[in-house]
GULUM-671515 format. One line per 4 residues: number of its first residue (from 1); for each residue x, y, z of N, C-alpha, C. Coordinates in steps of 0.05 Angstrom, whole numbers. Layout:
N
NUM) X Y Z X Y Z X Y Z ~ ...
//
This chain:
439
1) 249 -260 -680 223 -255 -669 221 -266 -640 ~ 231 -289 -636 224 -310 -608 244 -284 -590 ~ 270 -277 -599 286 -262 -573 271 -239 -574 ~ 260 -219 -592 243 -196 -586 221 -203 -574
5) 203 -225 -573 186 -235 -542 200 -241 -524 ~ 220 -253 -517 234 -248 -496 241 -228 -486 ~ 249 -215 -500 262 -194 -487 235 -172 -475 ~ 216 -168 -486 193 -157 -483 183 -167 -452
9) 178 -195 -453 162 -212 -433 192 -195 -406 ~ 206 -195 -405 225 -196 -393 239 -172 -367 ~ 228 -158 -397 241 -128 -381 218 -104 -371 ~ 227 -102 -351 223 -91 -331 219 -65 -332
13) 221 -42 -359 225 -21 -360 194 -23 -378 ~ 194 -45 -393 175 -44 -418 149 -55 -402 ~ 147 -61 -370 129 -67 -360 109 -51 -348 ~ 129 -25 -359 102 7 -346 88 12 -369
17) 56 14 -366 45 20 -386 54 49 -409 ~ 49 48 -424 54 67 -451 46 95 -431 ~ 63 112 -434 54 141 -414 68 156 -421 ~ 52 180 -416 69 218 -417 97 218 -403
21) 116 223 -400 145 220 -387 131 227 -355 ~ 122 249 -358 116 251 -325 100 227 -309 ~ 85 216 -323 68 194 -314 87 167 -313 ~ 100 158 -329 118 140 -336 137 142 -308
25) 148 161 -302 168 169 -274 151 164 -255 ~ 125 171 -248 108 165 -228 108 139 -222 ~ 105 127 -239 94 93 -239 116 73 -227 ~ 138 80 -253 167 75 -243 183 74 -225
29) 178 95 -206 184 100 -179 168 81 -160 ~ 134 85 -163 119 57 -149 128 29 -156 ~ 132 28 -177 127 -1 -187 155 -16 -174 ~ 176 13 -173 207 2 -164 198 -11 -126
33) 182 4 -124 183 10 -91 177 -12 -76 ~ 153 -22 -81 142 -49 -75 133 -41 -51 ~ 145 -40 -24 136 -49 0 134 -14 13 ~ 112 -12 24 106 20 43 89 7 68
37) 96 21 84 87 38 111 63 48 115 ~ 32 35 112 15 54 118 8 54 151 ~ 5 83 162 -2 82 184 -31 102 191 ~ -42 85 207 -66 91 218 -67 100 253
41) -72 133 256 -65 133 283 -73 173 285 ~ -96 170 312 -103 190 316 -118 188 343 ~ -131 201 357 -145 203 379 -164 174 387 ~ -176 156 370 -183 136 360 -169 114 374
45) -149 117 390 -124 96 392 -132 107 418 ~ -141 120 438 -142 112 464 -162 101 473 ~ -190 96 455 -209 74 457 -197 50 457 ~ -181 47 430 -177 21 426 -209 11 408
49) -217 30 388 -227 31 369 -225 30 332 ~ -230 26 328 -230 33 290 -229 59 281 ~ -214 58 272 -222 93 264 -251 103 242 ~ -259 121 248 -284 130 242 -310 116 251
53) -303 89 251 -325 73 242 -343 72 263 ~ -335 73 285 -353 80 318 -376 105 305 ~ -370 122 301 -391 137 289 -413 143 270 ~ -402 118 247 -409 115 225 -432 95 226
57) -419 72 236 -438 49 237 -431 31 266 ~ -444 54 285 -444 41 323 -462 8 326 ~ -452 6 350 -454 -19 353 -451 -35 362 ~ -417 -46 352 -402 -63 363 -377 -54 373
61) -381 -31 374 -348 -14 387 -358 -9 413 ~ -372 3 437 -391 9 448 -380 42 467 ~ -373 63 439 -369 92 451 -389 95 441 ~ -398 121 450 -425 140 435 -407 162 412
65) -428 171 397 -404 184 381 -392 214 394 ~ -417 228 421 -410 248 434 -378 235 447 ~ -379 211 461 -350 206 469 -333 206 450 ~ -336 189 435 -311 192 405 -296 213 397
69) -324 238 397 -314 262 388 -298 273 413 ~ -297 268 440 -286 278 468 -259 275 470 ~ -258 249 453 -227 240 455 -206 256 449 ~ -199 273 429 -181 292 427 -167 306 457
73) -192 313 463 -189 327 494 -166 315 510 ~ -157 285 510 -150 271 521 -119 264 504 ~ -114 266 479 -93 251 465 -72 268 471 ~ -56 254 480 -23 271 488 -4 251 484
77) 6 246 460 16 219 449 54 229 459 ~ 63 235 478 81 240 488 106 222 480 ~ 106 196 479 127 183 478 132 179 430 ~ 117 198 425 111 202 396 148 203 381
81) 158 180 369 186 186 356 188 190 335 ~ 182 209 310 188 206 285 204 184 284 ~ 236 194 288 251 191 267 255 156 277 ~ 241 151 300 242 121 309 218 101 291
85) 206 113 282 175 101 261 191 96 232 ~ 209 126 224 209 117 195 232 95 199 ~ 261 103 222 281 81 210 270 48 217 ~ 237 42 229 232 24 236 223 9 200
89) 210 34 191 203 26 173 224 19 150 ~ 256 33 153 283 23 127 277 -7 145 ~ 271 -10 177 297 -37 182 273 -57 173 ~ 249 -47 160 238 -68 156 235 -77 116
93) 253 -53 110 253 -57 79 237 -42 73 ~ 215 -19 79 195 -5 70 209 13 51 ~ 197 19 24 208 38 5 194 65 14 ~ 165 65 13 154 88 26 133 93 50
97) 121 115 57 108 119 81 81 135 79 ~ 58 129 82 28 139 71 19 136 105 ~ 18 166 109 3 176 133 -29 181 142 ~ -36 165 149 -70 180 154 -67 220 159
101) -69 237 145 -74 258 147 -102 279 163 ~ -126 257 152 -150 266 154 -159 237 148 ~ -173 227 173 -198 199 168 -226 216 160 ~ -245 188 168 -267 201 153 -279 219 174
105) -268 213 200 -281 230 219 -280 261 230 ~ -259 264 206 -257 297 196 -236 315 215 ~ -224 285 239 -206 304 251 -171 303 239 ~ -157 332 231 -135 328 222 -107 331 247
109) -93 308 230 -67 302 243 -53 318 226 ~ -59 345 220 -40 358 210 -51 391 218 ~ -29 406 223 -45 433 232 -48 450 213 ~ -79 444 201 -89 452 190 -114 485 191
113) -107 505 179 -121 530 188 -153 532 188 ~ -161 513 170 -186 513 163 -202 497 186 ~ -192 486 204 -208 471 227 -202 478 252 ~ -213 478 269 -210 472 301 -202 438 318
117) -208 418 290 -221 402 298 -188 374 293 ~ -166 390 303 -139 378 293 -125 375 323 ~ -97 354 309 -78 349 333 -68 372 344 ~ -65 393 339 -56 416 346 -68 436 370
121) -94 433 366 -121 429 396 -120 412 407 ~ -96 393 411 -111 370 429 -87 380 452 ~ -71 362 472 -51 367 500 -28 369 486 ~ -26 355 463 -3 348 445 2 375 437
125) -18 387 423 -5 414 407 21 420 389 ~ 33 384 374 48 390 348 30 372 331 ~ 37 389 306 40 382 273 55 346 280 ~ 41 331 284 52 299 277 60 292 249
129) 45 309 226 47 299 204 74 312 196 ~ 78 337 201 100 352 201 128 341 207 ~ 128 330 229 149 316 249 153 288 234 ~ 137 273 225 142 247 212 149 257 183
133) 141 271 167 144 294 140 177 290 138 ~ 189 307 169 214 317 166 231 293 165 ~ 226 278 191 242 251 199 237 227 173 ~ 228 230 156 215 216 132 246 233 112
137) 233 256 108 259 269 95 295 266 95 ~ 289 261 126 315 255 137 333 238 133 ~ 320 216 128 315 188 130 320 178 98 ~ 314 194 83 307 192 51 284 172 47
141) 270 167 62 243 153 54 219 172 45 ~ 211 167 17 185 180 6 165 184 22 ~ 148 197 19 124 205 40 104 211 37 ~ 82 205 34 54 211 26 35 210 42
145) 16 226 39 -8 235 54 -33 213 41 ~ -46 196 66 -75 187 62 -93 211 66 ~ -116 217 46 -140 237 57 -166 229 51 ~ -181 237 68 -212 219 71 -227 248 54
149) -242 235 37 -257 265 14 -285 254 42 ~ -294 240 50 -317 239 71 -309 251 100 ~ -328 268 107 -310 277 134 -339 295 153 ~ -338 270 163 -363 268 186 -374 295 201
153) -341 316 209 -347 339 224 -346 360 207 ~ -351 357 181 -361 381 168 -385 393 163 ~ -402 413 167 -423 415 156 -433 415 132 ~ -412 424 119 -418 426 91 -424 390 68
157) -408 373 90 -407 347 81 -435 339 84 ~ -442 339 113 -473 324 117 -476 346 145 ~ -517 342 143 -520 367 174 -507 350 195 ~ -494 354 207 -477 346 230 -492 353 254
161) -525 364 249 -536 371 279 -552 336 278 ~ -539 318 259 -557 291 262 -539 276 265 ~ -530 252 279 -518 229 285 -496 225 264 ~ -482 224 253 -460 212 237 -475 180 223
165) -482 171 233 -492 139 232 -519 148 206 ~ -536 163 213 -556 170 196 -546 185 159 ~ -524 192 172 -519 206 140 -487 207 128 ~ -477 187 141 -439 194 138 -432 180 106
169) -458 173 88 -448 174 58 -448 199 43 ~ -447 219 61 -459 252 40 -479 261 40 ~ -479 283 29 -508 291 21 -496 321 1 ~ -489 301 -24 -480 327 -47 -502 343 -52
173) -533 333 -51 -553 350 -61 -556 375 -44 ~ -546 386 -23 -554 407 -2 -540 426 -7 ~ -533 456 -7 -534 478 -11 -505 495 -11 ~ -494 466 7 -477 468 24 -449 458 11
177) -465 434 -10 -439 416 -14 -415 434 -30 ~ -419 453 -56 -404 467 -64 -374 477 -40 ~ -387 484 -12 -376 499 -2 -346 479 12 ~ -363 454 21 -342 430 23 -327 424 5
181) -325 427 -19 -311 415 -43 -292 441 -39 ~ -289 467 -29 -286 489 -22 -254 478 -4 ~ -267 460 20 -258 455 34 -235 442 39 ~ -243 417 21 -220 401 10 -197 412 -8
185) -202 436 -23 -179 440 -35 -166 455 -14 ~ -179 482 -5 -153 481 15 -146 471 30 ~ -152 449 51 -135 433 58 -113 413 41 ~ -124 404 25 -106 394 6 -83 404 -5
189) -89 438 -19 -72 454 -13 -44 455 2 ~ -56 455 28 -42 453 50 -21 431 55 ~ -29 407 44 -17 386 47 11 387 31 ~ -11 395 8 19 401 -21 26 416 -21
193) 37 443 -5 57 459 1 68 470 19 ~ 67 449 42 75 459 68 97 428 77 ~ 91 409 68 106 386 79 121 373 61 ~ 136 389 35 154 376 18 145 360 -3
197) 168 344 -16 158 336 -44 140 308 -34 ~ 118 299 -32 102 292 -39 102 252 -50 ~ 100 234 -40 108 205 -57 78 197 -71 ~ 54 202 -54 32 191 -56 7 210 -45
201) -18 214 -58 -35 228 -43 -57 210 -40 ~ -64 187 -27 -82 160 -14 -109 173 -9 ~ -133 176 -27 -158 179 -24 -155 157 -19 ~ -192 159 3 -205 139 9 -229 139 14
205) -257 144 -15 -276 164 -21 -303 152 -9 ~ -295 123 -11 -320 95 -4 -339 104 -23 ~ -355 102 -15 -388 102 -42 -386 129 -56 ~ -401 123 -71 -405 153 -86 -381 167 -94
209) -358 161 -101 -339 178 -105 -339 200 -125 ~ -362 190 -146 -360 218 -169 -372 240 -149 ~ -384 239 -127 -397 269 -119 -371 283 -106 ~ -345 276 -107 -326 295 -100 -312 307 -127
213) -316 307 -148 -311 321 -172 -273 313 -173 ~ -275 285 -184 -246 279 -176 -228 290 -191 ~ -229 304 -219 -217 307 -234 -206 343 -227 ~ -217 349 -209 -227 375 -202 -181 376 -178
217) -191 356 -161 -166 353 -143 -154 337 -163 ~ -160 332 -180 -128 309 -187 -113 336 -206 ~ -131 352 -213 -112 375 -227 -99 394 -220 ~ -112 391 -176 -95 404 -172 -68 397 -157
221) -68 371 -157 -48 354 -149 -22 351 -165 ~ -34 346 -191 -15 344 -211 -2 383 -227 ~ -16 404 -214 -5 426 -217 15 433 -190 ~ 10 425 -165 24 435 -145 50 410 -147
225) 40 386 -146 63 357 -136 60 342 -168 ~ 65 354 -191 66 332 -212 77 301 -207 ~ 96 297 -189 108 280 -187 95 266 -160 ~ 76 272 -154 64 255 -135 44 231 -145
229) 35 218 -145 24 190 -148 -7 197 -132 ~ -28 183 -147 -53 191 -140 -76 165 -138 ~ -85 160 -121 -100 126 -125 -119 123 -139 ~ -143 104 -137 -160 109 -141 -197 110 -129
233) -189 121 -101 -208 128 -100 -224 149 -85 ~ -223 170 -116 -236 207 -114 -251 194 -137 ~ -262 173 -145 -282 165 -172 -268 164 -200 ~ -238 169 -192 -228 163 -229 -210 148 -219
237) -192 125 -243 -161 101 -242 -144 116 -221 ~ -142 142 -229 -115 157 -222 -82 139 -237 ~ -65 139 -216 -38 122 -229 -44 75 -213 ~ -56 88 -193 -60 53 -186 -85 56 -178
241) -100 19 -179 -121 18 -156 -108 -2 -139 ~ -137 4 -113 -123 -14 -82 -136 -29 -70 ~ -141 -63 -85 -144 -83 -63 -147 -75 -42 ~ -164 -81 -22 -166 -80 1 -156 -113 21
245) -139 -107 40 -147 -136 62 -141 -154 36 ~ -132 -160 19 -131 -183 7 -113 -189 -24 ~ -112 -203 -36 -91 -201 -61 -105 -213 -84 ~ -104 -204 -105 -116 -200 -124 -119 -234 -135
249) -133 -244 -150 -130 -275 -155 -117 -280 -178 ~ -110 -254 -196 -95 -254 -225 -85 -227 -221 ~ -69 -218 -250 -52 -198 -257 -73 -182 -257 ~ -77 -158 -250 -103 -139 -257 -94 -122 -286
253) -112 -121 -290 -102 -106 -332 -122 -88 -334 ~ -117 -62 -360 -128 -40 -349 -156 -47 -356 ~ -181 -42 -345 -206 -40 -344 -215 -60 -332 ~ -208 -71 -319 -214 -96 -301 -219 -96 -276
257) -240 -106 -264 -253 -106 -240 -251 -116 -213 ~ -226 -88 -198 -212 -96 -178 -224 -81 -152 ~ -242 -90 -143 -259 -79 -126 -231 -77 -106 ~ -242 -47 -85 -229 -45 -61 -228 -69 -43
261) -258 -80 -35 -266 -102 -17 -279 -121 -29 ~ -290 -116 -53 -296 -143 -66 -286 -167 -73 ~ -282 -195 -70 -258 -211 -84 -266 -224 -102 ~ -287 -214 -110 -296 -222 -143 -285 -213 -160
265) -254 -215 -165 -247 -202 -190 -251 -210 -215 ~ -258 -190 -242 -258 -195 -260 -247 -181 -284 ~ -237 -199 -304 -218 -197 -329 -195 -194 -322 ~ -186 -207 -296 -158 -206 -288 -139 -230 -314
269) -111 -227 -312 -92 -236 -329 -84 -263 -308 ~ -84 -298 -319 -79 -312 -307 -52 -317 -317 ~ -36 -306 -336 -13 -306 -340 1 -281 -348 ~ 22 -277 -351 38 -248 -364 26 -234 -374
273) 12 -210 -373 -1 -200 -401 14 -182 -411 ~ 6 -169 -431 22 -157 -450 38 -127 -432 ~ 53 -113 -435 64 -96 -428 39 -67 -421 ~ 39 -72 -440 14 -40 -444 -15 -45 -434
277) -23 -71 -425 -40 -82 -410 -48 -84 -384 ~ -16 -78 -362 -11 -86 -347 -32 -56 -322 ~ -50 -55 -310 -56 -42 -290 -38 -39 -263 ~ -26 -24 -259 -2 -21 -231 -33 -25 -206
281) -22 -24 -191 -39 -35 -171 -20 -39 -142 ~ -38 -29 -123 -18 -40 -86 -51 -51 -71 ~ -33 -70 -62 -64 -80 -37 -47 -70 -3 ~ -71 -53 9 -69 -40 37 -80 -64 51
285) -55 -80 79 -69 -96 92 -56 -96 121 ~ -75 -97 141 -66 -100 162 -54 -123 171 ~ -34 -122 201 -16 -136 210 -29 -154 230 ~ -59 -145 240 -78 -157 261 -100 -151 240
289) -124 -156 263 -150 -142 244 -157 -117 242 ~ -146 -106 259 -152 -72 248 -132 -59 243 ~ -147 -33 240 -123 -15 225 -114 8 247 ~ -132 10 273 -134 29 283 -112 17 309
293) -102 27 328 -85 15 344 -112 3 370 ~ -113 -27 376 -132 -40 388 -115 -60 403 ~ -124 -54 436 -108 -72 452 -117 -95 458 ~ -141 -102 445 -148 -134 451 -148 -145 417
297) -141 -133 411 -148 -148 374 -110 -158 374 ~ -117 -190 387 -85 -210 376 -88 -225 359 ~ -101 -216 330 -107 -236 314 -86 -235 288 ~ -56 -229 302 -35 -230 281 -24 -242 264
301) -21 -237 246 -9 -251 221 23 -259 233 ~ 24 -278 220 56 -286 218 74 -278 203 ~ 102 -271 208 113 -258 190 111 -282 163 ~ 116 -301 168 118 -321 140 89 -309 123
305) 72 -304 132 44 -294 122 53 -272 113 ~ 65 -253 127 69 -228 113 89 -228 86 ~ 111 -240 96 131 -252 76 119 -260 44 ~ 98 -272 48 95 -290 33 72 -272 9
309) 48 -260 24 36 -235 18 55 -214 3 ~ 69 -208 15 87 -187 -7 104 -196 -39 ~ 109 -228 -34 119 -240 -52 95 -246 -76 ~ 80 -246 -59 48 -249 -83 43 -230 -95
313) 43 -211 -81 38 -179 -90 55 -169 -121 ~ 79 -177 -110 110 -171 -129 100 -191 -148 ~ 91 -214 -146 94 -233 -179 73 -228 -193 ~ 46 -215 -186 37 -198 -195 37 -172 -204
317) 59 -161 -204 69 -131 -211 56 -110 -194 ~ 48 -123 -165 36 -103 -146 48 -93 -121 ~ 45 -73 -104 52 -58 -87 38 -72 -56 ~ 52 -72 -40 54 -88 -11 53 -60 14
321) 24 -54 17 22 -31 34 15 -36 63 ~ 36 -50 82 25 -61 110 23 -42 134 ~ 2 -42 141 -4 -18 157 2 -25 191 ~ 4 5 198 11 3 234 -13 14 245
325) -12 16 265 -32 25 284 -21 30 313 ~ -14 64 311 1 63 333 -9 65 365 ~ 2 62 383 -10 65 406 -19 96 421 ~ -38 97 431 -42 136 442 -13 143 446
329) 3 119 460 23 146 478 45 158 451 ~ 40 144 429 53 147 407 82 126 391 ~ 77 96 408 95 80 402 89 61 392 ~ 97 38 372 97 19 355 99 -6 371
333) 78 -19 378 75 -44 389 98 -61 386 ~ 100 -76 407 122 -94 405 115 -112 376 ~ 92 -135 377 84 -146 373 80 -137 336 ~ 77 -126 327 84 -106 295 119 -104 289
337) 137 -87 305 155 -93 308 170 -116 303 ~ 165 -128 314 184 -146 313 170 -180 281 ~ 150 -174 276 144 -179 249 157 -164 221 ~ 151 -145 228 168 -121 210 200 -119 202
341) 209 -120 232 240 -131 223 255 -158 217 ~ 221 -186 223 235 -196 211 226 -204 174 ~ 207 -189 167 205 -181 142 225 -172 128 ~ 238 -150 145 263 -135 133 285 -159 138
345) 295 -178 149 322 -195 157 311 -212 128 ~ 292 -221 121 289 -231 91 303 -214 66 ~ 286 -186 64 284 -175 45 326 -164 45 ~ 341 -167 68 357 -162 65 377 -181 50
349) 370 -210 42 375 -225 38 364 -240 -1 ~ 347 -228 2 320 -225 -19 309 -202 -34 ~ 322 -185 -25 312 -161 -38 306 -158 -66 ~ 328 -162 -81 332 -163 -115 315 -187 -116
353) 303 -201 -109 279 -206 -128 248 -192 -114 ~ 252 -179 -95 228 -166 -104 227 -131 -107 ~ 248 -115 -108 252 -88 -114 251 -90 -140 ~ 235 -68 -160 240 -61 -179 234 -89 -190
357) 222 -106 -194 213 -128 -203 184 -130 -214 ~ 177 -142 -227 145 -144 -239 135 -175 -241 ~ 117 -175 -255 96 -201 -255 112 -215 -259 ~ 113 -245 -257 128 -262 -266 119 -281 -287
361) 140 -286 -302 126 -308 -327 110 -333 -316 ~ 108 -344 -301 96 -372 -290 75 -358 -270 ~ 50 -360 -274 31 -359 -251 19 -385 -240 ~ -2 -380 -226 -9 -401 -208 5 -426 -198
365) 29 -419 -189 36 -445 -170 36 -456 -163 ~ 25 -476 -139 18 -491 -116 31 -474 -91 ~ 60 -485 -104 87 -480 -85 95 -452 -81 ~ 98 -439 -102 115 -414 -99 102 -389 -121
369) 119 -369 -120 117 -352 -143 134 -339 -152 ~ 136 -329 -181 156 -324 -195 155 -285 -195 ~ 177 -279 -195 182 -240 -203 206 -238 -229 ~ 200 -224 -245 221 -222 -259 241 -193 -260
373) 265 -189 -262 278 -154 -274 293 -170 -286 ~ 291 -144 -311 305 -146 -330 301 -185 -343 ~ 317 -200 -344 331 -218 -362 330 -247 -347 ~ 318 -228 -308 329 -246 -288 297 -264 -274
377) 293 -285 -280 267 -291 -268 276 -299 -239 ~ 262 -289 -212 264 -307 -195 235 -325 -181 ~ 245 -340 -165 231 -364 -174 232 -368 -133 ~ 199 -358 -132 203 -360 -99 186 -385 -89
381) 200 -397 -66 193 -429 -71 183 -423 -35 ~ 156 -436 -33 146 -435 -5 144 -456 4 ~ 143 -477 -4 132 -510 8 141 -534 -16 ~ 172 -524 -19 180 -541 -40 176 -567 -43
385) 165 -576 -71 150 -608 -81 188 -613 -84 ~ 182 -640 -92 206 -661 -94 223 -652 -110 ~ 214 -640 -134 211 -633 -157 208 -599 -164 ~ 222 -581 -168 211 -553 -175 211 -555 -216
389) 187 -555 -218 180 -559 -254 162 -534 -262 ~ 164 -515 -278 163 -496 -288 146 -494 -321 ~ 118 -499 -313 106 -511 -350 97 -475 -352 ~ 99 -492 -391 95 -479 -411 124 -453 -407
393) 152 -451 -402 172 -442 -407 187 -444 -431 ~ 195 -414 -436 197 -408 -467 230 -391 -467 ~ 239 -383 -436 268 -366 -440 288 -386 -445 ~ 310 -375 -456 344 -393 -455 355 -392 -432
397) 352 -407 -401 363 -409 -389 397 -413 -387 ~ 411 -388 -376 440 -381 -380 450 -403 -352 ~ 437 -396 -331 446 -408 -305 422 -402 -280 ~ 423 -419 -264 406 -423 -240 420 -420 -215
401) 409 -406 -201 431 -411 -172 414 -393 -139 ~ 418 -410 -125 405 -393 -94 412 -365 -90 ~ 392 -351 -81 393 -326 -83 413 -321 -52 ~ 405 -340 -33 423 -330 -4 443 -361 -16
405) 469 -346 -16 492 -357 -19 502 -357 -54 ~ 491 -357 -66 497 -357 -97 505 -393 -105 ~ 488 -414 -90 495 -444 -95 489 -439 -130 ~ 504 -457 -147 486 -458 -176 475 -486 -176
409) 450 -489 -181 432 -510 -178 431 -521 -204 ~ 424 -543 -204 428 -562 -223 401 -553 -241 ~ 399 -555 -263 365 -547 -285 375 -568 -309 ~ 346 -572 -326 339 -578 -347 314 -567 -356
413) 326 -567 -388 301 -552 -402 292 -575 -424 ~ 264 -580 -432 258 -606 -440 222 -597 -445 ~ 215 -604 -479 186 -596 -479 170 -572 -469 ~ 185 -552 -472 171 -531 -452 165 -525 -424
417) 185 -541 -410 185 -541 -385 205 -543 -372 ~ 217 -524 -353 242 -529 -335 237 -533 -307 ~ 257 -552 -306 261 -574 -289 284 -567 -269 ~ 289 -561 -244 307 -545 -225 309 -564 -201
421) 336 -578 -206 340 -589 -184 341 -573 -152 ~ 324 -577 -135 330 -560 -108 353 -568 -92 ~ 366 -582 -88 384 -596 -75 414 -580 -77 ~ 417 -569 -56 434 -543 -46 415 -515 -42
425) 395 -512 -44 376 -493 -41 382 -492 -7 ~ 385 -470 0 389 -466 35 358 -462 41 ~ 348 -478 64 323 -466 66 315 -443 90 ~ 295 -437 78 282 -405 86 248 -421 104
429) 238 -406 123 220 -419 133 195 -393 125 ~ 215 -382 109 182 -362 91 183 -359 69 ~ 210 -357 53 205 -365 15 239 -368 10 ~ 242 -395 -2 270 -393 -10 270 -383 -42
433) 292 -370 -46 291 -352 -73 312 -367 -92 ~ 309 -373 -115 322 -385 -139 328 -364 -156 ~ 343 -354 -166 358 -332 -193 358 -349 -211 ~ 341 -339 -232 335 -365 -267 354 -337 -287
437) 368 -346 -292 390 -326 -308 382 -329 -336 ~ 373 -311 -358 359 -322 -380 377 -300 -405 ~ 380 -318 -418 383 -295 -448 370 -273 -458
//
């Protein structure tokens, strides 16, 4: 009985909830992936604004929303590199790539038939989504489309002869809305059969999400891209939900209260929970404070911060979605860059404990955090005590040893607790990694 809990607590396969085969492959594929690419980047980036939000709720950006909407006129992102974005994103360890397609402000970065109101009208005049689609393909990195179900320049969404600011939560009750719900599928449509197989389709519905009839697109998602991955928020779970800006304070388990922006979570798991318990989940967070490309916002994270964030993410059995924000002329800030790769000079070093890895048996640490695959716990140590001690431990430790160089470190097991000598541990100035080798 004790090795069939082990082996359960352990493995990595039995950590995807109970599912249909097609759903099971979905998950599997995320849950393997860990770390993606979200990028945020459209006409919005020659203000040096937020995206949408100048329109929505003015203020403290200081365009009018007549200028906002002008901007297109102007975007000629010329120095624009696919295939230089995705291999930025292998050298930084990224598994996949989630494109802003359509923000809330209704203009698409994809050339789309149903609008006027796309990159395709602007000086630029290519399909961007297309061009990163292919170089994504190229590349063998997965690819998925973000889409905003709110979308400011539609009429059918809200009367658009009034301010954006006065009505940009909807207005399903008007005459009109049927015709938008119209809208969204064919564009959506569009998405899922013009730019390949599909990794992820990233709603992002904000309030009210049941008035987009979510079940309505998720069926047609899962008839055109079965194998695409769906979030949650069109108003139903879908396959994950998404933290916002921040990381969950426990394991999230299914029916439990993981607000986008809220950090009141509740009925989260403060230890392992059961297999079929386990809610998949990714938190979307920026590298500065915004998401939109902003030339006075230097309020950057450190890679050790980012490092360290993704390792939290992973010992919680969650997904690490760090977003860009590219510049108008169409290039990746130094300053992102060079965080990014050295995210990736870790993960190249570190990887196997957080690819394809899940929650770890030991939560709340001080110091570090734990990821397990298969058999293998690792054991990521940030601000190592004198002492690395491991309570309430229940596996047969086979062997211990540093993940950069393969040192085997000295352990004892004693009362339910293992005890790991650090001494030959090489140190890391963002997480040194331990391999707990277990029966």
């Amino acid at each position: 009985m004790r090795s069939k809990t082990l082996f359960l607590l352990f493995s990595v396969a039995l950590a995807l909830p109970a599912a249909e085969p097609a759903e099971a492959a979905r998950l599997k594929k995320f849950n393997d992936a860990k770390f993606g690419m979200f990028i945020h980047w459209g006409p919005y980036s020659l203000a040096s604004v937020e995206a949408s939000w100048p329109i929505m709720v003015p203020g403290k950006w200081g365009i009018s929303e007549a200028d906002y909407r002008a901007l297109p006129q102007r975007f000629n992102p010329v120095q624009f590199d696919p295939q230089a974005w995705v291999r930025l994103a292998k050298e930084a360890g990224q598994r996949y790539i989630v494109f802003t397609s359509k923000h809330h402000d209704g203009f698409a970065m994809f050339d789309s038939q149903y609008t006027d109101y796309k990159i395709t009208k602007t000086p630029y005049g290519k399909d961007t989504a297309k061009m990163l689609a292919d170089a994504a393909k190229a590349e063998g990195i997965p690819f998925g489309f973000y889409y905003s179900p709110p979308d400011m320049n539609h009429p059918g969404f809200r009367d658009t002869t009034k301010l954006s600011s006065t009505n940009w939560r909807s207005e399903p009750q008007r005459p009109e809305w049927p015709l938008y719900l119209d809208y969204m599928e064919l564009q959506l449509t569009e998405l899922l059969t013009r730019y390949g197989d599909l990794f992820v389709i990233w709603f992002d519905g904000l309030a009210n999400q049941q008035v987009y009839n979510g079940r309505r697109f998720h069926k047609l998602i899962r008839e055109i891209q079965p194998g695409a991955l769906i979030n949650n928020r069109i108003g139903l779970t879908g396959d994950y939900v998404t933290p916002e800006q921040r990381l969950p304070k426990g394991i999230p388990t299914k029916g439990a209260a993981v607000g986008n922006t809220d950090p009141n979570d509740k009925g989260l798991a403060n230890a392992a929970p059961a297999p079929e318990q386990f809610q998949p989940w990714e938190t979307c967070m920026t590298i500065n404070g915004t998401w939109a490309y902003n030339k006075n916002d230097t309020r950057y994270k450190s890679s050790t911060e980012l490092v360290r964030a993704l390792v939290d993410a992973a010992s919680k059995g969650g997904n690490f979605l760090l977003n860009v924000g590219p510049t108008p002329e169409g290039t990746i800030q130094p300053e992102f860059q060079q965080r990014l790769r050295a995210i990736g000079a870790w993960l190249k070093v570190n990887g196997d404990a957080i690819y394809g890895t899940t929650y770890g048996p030991v939560q709340g640490l001080q110091w570090g955090r734990t990821t397990t695959k298969g058999k293998t716990v690792y054991l990521h140590v940030f601000d190592p005590p004198a002492a690395l001690e491991l309570p309430n431990w229940k596996a047969k430790v086979v062997r211990v040893r540093a993940l950069n160089g393969g040192q085997a470190l000295k352990f004892t097991e004693q009362a339910g607790k293992l005890k790991i000598d650090p001494a030959g541990l090489p140190a890391d100035p963002h997480a040194a990694v331990i391999a707990i080798e277990t029966r």
